[in-house]
VOMAR-387630 format. One line per 5 residues: number of its first residue (from 0); their letters; for each residue x, y, z of C-alpha. Coordinates in steps of 0.02 Angstrom, whole numbers, always signed. Layout:
NUM	a	X Y Z | ... .
//
This chain:
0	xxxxx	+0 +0 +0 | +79 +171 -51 | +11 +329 +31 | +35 +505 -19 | +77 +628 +106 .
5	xxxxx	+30 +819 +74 | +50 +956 +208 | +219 +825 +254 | +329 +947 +312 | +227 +1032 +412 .
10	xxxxx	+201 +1008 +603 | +60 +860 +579 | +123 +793 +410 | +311 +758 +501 | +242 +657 +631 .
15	xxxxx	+119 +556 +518 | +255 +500 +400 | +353 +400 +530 | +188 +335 +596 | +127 +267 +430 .
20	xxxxx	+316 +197 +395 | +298 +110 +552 | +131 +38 +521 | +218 -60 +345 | +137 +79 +227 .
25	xxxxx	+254 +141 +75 | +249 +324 +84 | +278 +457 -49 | +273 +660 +16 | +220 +792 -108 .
30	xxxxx	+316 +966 -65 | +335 +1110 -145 | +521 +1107 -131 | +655 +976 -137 | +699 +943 +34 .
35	xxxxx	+838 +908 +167 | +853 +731 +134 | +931 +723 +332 | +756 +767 +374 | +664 +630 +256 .
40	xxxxx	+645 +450 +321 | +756 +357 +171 | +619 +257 +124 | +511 +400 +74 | +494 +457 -93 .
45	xxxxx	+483 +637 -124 | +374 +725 -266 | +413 +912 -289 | +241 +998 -352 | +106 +1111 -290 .
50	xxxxx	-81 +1077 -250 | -113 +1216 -360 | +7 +1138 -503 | -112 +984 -568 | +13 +926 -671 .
55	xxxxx	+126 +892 -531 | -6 +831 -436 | -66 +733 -568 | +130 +651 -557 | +120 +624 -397 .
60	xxxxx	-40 +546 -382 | +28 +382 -513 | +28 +198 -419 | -53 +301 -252 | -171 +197 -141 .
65	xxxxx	-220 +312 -4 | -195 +508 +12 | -189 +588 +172 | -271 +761 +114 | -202 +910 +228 .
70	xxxxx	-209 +1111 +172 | -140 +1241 +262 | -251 +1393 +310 | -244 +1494 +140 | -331 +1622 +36 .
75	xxxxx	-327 +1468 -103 | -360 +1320 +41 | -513 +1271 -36 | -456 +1273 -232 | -326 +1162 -178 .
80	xxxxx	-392 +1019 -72 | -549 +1019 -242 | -386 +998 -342 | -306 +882 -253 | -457 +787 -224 .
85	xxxxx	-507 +779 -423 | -343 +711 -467 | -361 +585 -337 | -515 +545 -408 | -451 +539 -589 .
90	xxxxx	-314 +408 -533 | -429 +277 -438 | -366 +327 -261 | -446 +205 -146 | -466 +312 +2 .
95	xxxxx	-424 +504 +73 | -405 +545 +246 | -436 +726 +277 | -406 +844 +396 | -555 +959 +415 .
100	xxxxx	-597 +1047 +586 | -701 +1027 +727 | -867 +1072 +715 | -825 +1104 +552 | -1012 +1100 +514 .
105	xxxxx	-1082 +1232 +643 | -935 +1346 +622 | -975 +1433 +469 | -902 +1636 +491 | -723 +1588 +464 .
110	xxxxx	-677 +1563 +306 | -521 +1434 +328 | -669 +1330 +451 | -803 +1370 +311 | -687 +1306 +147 .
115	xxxxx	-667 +1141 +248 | -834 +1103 +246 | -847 +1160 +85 | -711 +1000 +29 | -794 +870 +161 .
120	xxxxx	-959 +878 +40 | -857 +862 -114 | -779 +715 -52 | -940 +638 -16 | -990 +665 -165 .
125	xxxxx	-840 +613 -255 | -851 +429 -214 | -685 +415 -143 | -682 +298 +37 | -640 +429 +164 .
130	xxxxx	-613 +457 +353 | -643 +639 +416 | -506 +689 +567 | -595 +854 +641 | -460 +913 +761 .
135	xxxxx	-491 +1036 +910 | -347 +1173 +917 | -167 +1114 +933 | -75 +1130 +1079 | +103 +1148 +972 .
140	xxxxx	+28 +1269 +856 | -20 +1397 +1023 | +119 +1366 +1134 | +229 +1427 +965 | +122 +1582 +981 .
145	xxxxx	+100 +1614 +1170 | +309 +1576 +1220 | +367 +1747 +1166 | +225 +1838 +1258 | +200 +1731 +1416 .
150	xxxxx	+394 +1719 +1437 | +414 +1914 +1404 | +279 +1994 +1443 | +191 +1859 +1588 | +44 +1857 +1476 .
155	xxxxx	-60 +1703 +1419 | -137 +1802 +1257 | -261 +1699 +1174 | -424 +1784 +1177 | -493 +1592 +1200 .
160	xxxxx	-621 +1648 +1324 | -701 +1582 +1485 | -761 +1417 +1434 | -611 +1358 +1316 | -564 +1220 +1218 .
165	xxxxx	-516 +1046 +1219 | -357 +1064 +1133 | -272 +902 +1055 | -91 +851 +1037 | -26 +833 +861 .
170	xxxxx	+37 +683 +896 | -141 +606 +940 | -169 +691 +744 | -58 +588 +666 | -59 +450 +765 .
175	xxxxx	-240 +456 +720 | -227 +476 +555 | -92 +339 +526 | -247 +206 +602 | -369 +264 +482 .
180	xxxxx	-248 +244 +312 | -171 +87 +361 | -331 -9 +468 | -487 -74 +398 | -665 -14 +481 .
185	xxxxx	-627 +188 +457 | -716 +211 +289 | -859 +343 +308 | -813 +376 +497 | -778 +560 +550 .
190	xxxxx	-679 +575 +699 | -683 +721 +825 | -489 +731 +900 | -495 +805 +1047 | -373 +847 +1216 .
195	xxxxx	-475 +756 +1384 | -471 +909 +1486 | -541 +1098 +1448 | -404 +1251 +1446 | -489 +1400 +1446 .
200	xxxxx	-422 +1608 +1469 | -402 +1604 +1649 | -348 +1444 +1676 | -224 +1436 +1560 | -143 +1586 +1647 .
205	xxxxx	-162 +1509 +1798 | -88 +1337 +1755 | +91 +1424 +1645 | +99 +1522 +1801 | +129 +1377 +1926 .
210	xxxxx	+228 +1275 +1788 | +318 +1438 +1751 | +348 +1493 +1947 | +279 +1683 +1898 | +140 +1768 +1864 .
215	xxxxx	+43 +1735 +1722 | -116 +1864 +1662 | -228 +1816 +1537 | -259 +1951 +1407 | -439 +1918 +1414 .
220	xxxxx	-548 +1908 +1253 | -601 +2109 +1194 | -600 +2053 +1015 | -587 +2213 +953 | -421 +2258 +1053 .
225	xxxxx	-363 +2087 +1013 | -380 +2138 +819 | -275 +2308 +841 | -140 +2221 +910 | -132 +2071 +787 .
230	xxxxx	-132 +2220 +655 | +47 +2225 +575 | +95 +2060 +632 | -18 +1961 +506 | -123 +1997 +349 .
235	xxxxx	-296 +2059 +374 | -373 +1917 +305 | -295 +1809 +408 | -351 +1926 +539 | -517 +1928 +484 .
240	xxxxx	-520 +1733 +473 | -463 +1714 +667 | -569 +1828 +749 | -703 +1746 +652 | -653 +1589 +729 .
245	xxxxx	-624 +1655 +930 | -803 +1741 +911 | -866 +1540 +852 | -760 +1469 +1004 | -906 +1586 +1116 .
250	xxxxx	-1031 +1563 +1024 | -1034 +1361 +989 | -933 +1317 +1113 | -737 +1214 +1072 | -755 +1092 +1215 .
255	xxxxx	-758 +913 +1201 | -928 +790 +1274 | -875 +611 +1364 | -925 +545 +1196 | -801 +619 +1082 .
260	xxxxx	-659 +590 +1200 | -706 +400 +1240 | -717 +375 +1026 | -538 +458 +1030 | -473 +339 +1165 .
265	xxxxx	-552 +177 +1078 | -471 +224 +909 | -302 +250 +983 | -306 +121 +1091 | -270 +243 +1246 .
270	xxxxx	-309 +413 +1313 | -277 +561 +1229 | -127 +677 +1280 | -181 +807 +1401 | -130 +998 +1381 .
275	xxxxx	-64 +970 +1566 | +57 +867 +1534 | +86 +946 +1361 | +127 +1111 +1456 | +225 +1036 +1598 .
280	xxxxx	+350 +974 +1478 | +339 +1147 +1376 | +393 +1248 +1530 | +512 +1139 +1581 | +596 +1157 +1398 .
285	xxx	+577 +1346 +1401 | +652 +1371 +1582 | +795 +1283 +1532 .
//
């Protein structure tokens, strides 16, 4: 079995590969540049192209089983998973894996959340087995974002509000997704990836400030003050495509039921990583 890899360099797509080699799967990574080699598992092939190129999608798509289907937020997100997706089509993929979002279906004002939707009904109409992976916010992905500012500043500044989220560990993503490609019994499931505890505003501040040893404020959630500082440090659309996701996180809720987590746990075959013990390892690394 011979899996393509998009998004493989990136934070999820690094971890999968290894996870899929060590499941037995043949694995080939389509990247937009040729890269490090040091960083490439030797028995991965590489194909150089661009979901926006079909002819070098088209390339890479020849003798592929299963496609693990990941775009990065984008102003062209959505033209590239439909092209992606209609080349796997065209060369008798047997099955995609994609990563969408969760509540992907109820949280329709940002436009990265909005496009994903957009390519989960195109692959159910497409034909194509698949296995929806709707991940809750990624612990890596903030802690990148919040080091600077809580280690500089001693403030937690994710305008993540009072009831939070139930962030997930990228390594639960890929371990995840490495089950559904290379285990039978996935086809047509969507599953809801999800951290087993709640972090929200204040008690995020509260728990990087015992980890930490100082104090820790949380910036609190004014959206619009939130916006004029982001200003200059991103594009507005990507601006415009966050806040539209915070303002979701109070209005439909990002926490996890009982349910979603005890689906998580049976297809891993364990519980998920915690953002406790995510961040107790974090500060430990950043003290040092």
């Amino acid at each position: 079995m011979k899996v393509l890899v998009t998004g493989a360099t990136g934070n999820v797509g690094s971890l999968l590969v290894p996870e899929l080699i060590q499941r037995g799967a043949d694995v080939r990574i389509l990247t937009r540049k040729e890269p490090n080699r040091d960083t490439v598992p030797k028995k991965v092939e590489v194909a150089v192209g661009d979901l926006l190129d079909p002819e070098s999608v088209t390339r890479a798509m020849e003798g592929i089983d299963k496609l693990f289907l990941l775009n990065a937020v984008g102003q062209s997100e959505l033209m590239e998973a439909l092209i992606g997706l209609g080349i796997a089509r065209r060369a008798g993929v047997k099955h995609v894996t994609y990563l969408s979002v969760f509540k992907a279906d109820t949280m329709r004002d940002a436009p990265h959340m909005a496009a994903k939707l957009a390519v989960e009904n195109s692959i159910r109409h497409s034909g194509i087995p698949f296995t929806f992976l709707r991940p809750n916010g990624y612990m890596q992905s903030e802690a990148q974002i919040i080091k600077p500012v809580i280690m500089g500043m001693g403030i937690y500044p994710m305008p993540i509000g009072d009831e939070g989220l139930s962030m997930v560990d990228i390594r639960d993503i890929a371990e995840a997704a490495a089950i559904s490609l290379t285990q039978e019994g996935h086809e047509g499931q969507t599953y809801d990836l999800v951290g087993p505890t709640v972090v929200s505003g204040p008690t995020a501040a509260a728990l990087w400030s015992k980890l930490l040893g100082k104090p820790i404020k949380y910036a609190g959630h004014d959206m619009d003050r939130w916006e004029a500082q982001a200003r200059g440090q991103m594009p507005s659309w990507l601006i415009f495509d966050l806040r539209a996701m915070f303002e979701g996180f109070y209005s439909e809720g990002f926490t996890a039921t009982a349910v979603q987590i005890a689906r998580l746990t049976k297809l891993l075959g364990r519980a998920p990583r915690s953002y406790e013990a995510f961040a107790t390892q974090a500060a430990s690394e950043w003290k040092s």
